[in-house]
TORTIGU-480321 format. One record per residue: residue number from 1; residue in three letters; chain; y, x, z of N, C-alpha, C in turn. Coordinates in Angstrom, 1 decimal, padded with zeros to 4 digits, always signed. Example, Ala and Ser with C-alpha at 12.3 -4.5 7.8 and 13.67 -1.06 7.14 Angstrom:
i;aa;ch;n.c2;n.c1;n.c3;ca.c2;ca.c1;ca.c3;c.c2;c.c1;c.c3
1;ALA;A;-005.7;+013.2;+007.8;-004.5;+012.3;+007.8;-003.3;+013.2;+007.8
2;SER;A;-002.2;+012.8;+007.1;-001.1;+013.7;+007.1;+000.0;+012.9;+007.9
***
This chain:
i;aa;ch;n.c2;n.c1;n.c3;ca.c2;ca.c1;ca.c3;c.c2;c.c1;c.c3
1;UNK;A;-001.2;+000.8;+000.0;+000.0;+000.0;+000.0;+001.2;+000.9;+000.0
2;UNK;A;+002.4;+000.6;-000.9;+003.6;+001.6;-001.0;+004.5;+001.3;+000.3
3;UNK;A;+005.0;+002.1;+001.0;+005.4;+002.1;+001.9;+007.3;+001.9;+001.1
4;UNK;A;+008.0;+001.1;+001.8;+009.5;+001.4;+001.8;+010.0;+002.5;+002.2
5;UNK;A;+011.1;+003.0;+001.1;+011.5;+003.9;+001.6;+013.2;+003.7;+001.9
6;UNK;A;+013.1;+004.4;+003.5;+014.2;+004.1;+003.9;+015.3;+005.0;+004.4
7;UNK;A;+016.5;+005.6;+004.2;+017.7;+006.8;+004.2;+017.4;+007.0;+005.6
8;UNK;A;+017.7;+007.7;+005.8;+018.1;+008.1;+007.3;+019.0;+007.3;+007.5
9;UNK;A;+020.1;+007.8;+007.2;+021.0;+006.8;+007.2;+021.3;+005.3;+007.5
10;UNK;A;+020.2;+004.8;+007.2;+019.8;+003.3;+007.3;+019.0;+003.0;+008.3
11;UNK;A;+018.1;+004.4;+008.6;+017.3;+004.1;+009.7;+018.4;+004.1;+010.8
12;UNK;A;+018.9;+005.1;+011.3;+020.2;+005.3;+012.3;+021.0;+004.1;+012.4
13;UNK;A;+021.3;+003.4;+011.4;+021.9;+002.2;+011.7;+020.9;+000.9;+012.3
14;UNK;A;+019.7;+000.6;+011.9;+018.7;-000.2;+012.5;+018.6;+000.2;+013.7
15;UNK;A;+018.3;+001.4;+014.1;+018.2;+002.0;+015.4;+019.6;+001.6;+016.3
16;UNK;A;+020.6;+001.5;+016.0;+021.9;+001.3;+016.6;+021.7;-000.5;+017.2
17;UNK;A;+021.6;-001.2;+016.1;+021.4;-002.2;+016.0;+020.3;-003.0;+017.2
18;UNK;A;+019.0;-002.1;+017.2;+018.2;-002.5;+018.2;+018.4;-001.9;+019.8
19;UNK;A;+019.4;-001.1;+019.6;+019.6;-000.4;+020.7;+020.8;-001.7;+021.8
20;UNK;A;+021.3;-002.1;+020.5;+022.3;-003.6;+021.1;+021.5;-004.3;+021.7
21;UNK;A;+020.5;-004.9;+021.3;+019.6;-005.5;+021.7;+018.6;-005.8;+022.5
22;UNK;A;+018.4;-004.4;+022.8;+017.6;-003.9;+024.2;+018.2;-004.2;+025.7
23;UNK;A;+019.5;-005.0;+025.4;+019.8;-005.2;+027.0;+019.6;-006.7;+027.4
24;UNK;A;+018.9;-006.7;+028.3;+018.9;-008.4;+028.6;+020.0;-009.0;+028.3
25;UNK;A;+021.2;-008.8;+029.4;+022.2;-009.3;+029.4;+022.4;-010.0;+028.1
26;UNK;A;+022.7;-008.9;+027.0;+023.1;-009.4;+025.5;+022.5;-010.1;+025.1
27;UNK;A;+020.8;-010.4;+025.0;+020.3;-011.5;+024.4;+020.3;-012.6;+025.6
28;UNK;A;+020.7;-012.3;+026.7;+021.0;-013.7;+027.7;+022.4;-014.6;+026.7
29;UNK;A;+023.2;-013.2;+026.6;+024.5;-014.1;+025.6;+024.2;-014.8;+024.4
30;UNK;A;+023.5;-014.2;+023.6;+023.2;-014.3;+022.4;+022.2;-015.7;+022.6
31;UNK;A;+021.4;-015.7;+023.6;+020.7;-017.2;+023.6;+021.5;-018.2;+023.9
32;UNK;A;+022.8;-017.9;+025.4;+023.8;-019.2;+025.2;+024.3;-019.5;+024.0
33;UNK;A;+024.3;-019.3;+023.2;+025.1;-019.4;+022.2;+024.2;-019.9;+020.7
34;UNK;A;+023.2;-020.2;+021.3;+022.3;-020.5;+020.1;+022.9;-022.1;+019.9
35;UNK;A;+023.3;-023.3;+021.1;+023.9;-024.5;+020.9;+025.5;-024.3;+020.0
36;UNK;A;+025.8;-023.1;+019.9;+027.3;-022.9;+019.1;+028.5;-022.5;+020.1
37;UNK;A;+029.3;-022.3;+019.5;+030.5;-021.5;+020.6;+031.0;-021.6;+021.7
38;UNK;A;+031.1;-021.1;+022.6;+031.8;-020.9;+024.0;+032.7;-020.2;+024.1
39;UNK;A;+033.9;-020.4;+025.4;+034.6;-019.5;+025.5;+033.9;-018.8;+026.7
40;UNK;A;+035.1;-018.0;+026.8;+034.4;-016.9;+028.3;+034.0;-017.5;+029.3
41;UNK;A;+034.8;-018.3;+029.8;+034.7;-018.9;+031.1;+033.1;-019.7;+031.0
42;UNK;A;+033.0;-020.8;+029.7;+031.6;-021.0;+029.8;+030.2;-020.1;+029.7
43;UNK;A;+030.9;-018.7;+029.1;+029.4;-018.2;+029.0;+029.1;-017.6;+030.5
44;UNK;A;+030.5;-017.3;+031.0;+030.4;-017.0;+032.4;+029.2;-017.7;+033.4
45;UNK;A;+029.4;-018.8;+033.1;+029.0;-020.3;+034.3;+027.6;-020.1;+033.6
46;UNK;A;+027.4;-019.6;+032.5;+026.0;-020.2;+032.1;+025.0;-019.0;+031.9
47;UNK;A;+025.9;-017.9;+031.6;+024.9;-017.0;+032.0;+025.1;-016.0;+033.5
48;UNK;A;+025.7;-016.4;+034.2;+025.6;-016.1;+035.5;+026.5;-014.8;+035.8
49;UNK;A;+027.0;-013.4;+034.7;+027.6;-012.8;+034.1;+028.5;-012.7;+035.2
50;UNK;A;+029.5;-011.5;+035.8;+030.6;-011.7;+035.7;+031.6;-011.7;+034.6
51;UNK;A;+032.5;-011.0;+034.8;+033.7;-011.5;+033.6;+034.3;-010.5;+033.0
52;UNK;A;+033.8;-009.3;+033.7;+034.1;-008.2;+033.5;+032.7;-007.6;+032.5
53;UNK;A;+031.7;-007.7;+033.1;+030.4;-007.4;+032.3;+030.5;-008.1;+031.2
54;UNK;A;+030.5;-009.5;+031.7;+030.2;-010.2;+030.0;+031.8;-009.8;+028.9
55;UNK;A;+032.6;-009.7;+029.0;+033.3;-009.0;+028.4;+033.0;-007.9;+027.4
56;UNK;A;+032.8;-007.0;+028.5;+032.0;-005.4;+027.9;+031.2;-005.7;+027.1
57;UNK;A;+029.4;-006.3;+027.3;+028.7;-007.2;+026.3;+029.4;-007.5;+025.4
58;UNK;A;+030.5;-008.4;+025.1;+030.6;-009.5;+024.3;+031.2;-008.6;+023.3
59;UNK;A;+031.9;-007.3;+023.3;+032.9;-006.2;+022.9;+031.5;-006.0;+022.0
60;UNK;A;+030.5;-005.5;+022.3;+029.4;-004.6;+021.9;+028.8;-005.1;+021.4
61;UNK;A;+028.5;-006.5;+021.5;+027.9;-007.2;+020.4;+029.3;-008.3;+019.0
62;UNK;A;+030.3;-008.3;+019.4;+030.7;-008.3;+018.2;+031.3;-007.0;+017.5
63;UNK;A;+031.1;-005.7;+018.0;+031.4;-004.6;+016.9;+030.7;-004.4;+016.4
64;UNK;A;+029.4;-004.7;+016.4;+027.5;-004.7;+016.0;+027.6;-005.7;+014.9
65;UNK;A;+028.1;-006.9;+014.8;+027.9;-007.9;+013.9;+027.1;-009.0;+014.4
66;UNK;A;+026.7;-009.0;+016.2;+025.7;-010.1;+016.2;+026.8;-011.2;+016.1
67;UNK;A;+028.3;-011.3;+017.2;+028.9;-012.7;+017.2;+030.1;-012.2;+016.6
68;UNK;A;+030.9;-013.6;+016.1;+032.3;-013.2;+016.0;+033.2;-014.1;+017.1
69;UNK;A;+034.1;-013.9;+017.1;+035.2;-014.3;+018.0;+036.4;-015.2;+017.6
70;UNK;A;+037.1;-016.0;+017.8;+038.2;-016.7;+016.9;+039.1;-017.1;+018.7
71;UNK;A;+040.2;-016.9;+018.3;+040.9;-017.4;+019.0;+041.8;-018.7;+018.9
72;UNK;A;+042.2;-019.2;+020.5;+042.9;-020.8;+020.6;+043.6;-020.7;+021.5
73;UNK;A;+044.9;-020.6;+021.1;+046.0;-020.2;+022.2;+045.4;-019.5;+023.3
74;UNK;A;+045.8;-019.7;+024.2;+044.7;-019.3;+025.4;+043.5;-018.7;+025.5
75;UNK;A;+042.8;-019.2;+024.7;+041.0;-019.6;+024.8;+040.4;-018.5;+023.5
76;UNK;A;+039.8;-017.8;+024.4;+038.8;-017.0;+023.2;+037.4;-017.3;+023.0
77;UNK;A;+036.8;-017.9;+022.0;+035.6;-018.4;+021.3;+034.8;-017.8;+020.9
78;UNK;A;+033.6;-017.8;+021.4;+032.7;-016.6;+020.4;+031.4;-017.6;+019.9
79;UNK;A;+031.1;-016.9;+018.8;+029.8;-017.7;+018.2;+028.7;-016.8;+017.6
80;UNK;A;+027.8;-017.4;+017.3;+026.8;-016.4;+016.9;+027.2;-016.4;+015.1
81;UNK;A;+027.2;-014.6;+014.9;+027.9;-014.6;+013.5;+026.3;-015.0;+012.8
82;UNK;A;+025.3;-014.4;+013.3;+024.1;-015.0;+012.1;+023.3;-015.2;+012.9
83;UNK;A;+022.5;-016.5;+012.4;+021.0;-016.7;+013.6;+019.8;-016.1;+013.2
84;UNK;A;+019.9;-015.5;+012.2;+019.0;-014.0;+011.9;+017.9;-013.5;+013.2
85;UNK;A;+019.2;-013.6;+013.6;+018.5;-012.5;+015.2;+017.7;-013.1;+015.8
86;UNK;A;+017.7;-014.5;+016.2;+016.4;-014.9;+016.4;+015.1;-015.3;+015.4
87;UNK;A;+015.1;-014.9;+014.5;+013.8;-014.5;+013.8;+013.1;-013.2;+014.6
88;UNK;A;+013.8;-012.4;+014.9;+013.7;-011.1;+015.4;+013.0;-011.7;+016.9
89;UNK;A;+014.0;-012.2;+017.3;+013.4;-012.6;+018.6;+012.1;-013.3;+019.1
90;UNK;A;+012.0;-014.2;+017.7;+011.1;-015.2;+017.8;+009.8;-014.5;+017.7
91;UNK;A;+009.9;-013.8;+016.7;+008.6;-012.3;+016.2;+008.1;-011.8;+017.5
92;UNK;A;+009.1;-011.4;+018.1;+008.8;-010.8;+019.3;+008.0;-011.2;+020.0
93;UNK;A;+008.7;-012.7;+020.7;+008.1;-013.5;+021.4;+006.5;-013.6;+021.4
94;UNK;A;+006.6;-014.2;+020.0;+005.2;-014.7;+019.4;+004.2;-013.5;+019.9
95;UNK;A;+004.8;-012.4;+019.8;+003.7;-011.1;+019.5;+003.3;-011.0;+021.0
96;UNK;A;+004.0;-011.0;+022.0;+004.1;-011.1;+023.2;+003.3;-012.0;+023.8
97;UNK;A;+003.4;-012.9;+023.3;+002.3;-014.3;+023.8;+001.6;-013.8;+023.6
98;UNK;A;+001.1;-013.4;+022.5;-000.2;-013.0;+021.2;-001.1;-011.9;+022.7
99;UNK;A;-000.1;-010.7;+023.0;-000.5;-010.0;+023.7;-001.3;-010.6;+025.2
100;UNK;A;+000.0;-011.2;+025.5;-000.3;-011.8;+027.1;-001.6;-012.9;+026.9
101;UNK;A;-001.7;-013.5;+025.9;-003.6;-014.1;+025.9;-004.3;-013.4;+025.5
102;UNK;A;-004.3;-012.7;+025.1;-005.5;-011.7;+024.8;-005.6;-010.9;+026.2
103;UNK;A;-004.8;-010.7;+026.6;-005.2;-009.8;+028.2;-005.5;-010.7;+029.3
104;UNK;A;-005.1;-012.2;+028.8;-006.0;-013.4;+030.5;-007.6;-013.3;+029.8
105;UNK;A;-007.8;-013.5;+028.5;-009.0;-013.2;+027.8;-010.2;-012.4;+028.8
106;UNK;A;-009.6;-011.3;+028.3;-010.2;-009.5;+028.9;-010.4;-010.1;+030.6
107;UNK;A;-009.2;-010.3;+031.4;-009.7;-010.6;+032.8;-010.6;-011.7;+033.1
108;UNK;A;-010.5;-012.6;+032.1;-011.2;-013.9;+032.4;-013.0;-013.6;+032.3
109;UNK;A;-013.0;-012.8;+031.6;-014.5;-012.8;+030.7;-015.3;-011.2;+031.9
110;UNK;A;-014.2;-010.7;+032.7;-014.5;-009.8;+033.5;-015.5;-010.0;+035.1
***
């Protein structure tokens, strides 16, 4: 089977990319927000966050490309720029499960 071939370059950036992603926090944001935009103060309440952290987060994952941000007088909005990312997540998940019954299996049959 031919394998893809991929720049350094490109790999370094996928690596950046999952490196976003590896923090709970961020996919705790990134899941509020699967119902559609929040401002701070709600993602605050909802993902438990202070205001100062979720901030930081929120910086790091829109200079990444996961959300964008729109402002309203006052009020800053963020949304998920693509829901892409849970494909990613969902893969995960799935594989995960996949894992965790296969290992009650092994104990059960022990």
């Amino acid at each position: 089977m031919a394998r893809s071939m991929m720049s350094s370059d490109l790999l370094r950036l996928v690596a950046e990319r999952f490196k976003v992603l590896s923090e709970p926090a961020r996919l705790e944001i990134l899941n509020a927000l699967r119902d559609g935009e929040m401002t701070v103060s709600e993602l605050v309440d909802t993902t438990g966050l202070g205001q100062a952290n979720l901030s930081k987060h929120l910086q790091m994952l829109l200079a990444h490309g996961f959300v964008r941000r729109r402002k309203d007088g006052l009020f800053a909005y963020y949304d998920l720029a693509d829901r892409d990312v849970f494909k990613l997540c969902d893969l995960m998940c799935g594989r995960l499960a996949s894992e965790t019954n296969a290992r009650r299996k092994v104990v059960v049959t022990r």
